[in-house]
C-alpha positions, 0 to 999 in steps of 0.5 A: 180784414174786419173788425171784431172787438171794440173795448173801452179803458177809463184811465187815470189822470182823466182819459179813456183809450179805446181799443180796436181788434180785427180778425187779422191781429192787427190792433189799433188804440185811440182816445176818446173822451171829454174831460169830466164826461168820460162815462158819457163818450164811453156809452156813445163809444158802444153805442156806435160799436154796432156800425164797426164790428164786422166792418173793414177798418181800412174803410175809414172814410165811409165809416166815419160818415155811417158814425156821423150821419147814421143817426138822425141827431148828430154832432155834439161833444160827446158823439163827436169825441166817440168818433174821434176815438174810433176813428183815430184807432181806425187810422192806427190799424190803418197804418199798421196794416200798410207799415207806415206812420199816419202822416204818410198817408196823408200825404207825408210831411210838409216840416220836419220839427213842430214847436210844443208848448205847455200849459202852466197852472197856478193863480198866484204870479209867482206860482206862475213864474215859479211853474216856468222856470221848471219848465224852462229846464225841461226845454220849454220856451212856449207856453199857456196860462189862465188870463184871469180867474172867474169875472162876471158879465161887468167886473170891477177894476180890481180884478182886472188888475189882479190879471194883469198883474200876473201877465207884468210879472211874468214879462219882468221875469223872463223879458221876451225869453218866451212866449206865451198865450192867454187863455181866458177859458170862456170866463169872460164875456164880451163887455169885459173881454174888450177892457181886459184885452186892452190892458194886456195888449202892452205884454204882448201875448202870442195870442187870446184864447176863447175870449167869449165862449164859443156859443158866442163867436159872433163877437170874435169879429168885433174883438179881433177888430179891436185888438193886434192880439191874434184871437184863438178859438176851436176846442169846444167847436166839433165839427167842420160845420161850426169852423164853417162858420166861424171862418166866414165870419173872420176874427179867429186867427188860430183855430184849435180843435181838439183831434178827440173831440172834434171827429179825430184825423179825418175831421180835423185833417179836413179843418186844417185845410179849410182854415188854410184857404181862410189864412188861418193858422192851426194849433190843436188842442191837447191836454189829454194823452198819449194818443191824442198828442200822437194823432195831433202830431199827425195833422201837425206834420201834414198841415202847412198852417200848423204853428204849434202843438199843446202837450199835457207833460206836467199839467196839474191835472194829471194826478194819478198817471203823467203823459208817457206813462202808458206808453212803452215807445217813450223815446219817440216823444222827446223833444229837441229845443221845444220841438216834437219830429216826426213819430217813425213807428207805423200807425200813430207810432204810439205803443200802449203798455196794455197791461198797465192799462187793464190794471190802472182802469179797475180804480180810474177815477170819475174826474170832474172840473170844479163849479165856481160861484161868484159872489152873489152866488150865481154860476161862474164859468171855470 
């Protein structure tokens, strides 16, 4: 089998699929993008076509490390979110050449049942609360909110307790009913991170998302030493090499890479297990599509330090087209309690309405975060 065609989809609400085709019929799809960034990826996806057209897809593995080390530069977000894409289309055709889901050939499952959770917007605490008692009917009792809007490098108390605000409430509401995690977005930086995280403390969170950015994971340490709350970090880390490093380091409780950012199945499968050695739990990242869940889903099934899987169902990002509707094999991603099983279809068990698809990419529109300011006028982070 070889490889002959690889097309790109830019969709709405904010993804992009790629297809796969071989000269045996057999198509694989995957996803890969960064959100706001997807002309980029998409240039990179056809950059690197010319390593996989005329290759055997069922060559995963030395196809990843052509991708990855066939050029002199490498990593980063966007040649990592390439590869992601390619290479969880490469682990569909995979499993649909061999009549398998994906988790098979990693080695089968190692639970039966993984707990989603769901993201909620909202800036306002009853807007907050408002948003999971919908979601609460839907079967959701796990969920992630923003810990704060922006914050400067030292911020006023003001602020601090707009945040904390919104997480008593939420406590108030549903007691411990649910649960959920902070997600501080990288907003805060480190002498307000170590304040913030205090006050919430009392309101018990399942975790702190990203308190400081990645680019500053040196103070993961000292945060995690100044707090029980399990620190979690991972979406904006691309690779094994930077895990690396924030393992040895310590500090991160939760790792979250994102299966299309961070090199697909065959990174993320990998950073699993190295979290595993360093009793690290895994909870990828997704608040993208179909296909990114599904490859998420595969990891899930096969890692045994997998807690929990973020899904994009109802996310008020998603303007223009919801989670499932791409997909025709809808039923095969409903949940029972909470909970995602096993996708029984072969390859990443998602099947793409692909006429759909062409038509919605024709207008797919070019999504962009916003840019925040503080007061003074300077940048903040969203």
């Amino acid at each position: 089998m070889k490889v002959t065609k690889l097309t790109t989809y830019r969709l709405p609400p904010r993804w992009m699929f790629v297809k796969i085709e071989t000269d045996e019929g057999i198509i694989g799809w995957g996803e890969p993008v960064i959100e706001g960034r997807a002309r980029s990826v998409e240039a990179a996806v056809h950059e690197l076509s010319e390593y996989v057209i005329g290759q055997d897809p069922a060559r995963i593995n030395d196809i990843w490390q052509t991708l990855y080390r066939g050029g002199f530069y490498r990593g980063g977000a966007v040649f990592m979110s390439a590869i992601a894409g390619i290479d969880q289309a490469l682990w569909d055709i995979k499993g649909k050449a061999l009549g398998v889901p994906v988790y098979q050939l990693l080695g089968g499952l190692v639970r039966d049942r993984i707990k989603a959770y769901s993201w909620v917007g909202g800036d306002r605490p009853a807007d907050v609360v408002a948003g999971i008692k919908k979601l609460r009917e839907i079967g959701f009792d796990t969920f992630k909110l923003n810990g704060c809007e922006d914050m400067g490098i030292i911020d006023s108390s003001r602020k601090i307790d707009q945040a904390v605000n919104t997480v008593a409430q939420i406590r108030e509401a549903f007691g411990n009913e649910i649960e959920f995690g902070l997600d501080f977005h990288g907003r805060v930086h480190a002498p307000m991170a170590k304040v913030l995280i205090k006050e919430l403390e009392q309101y018990r969170p399942l975790f702190i998302e990203e308190p400081v950015l990645a680019e500053q994971a040196e103070y993961y340490p000292r945060i995690a030493a100044a707090t029980h709350i399990p620190i979690a970090a991972g979406e904006r880390m691309f690779s094994r090499f930077e895990f690396k490093r924030v393992l040895e380091a310590g500090g991160v409780s939760i790792l979250q890479p994102d299966l299309s950012h961070a090199g697909g199945i065959t990174e993320c499968h990998k950073i699993a297990s190295m979290a595993e050695a360093y009793d690290v739990a895994l909870a990828p990242h997704c608040p993208l599509g179909p296909l990114a869940l599904a490859a998420c889903l595969h990891v899930d099934y096969v890692s045994h330090n997998a807690v929990f899987q973020e899904q994009s169902m109802g996310i008020h990002y998603n303007q223009g087209a919801e989670l499932l509707d791409y997909v025709v094999n809808k039923e095969d991603f409903s949940m029972t309690d909470g909970h995602f099983y096993p996708l029984s279809k072969p390859g990443l068990g998602v099947e793409i309405n692909e006429e759909l698809v062409i038509e919605r990419s024709k207008n797919a529109p070019d999504w962009r975060n916003p840019i925040w300011r503080h007061g003074d006028g300077s940048i903040a982070e969203w």
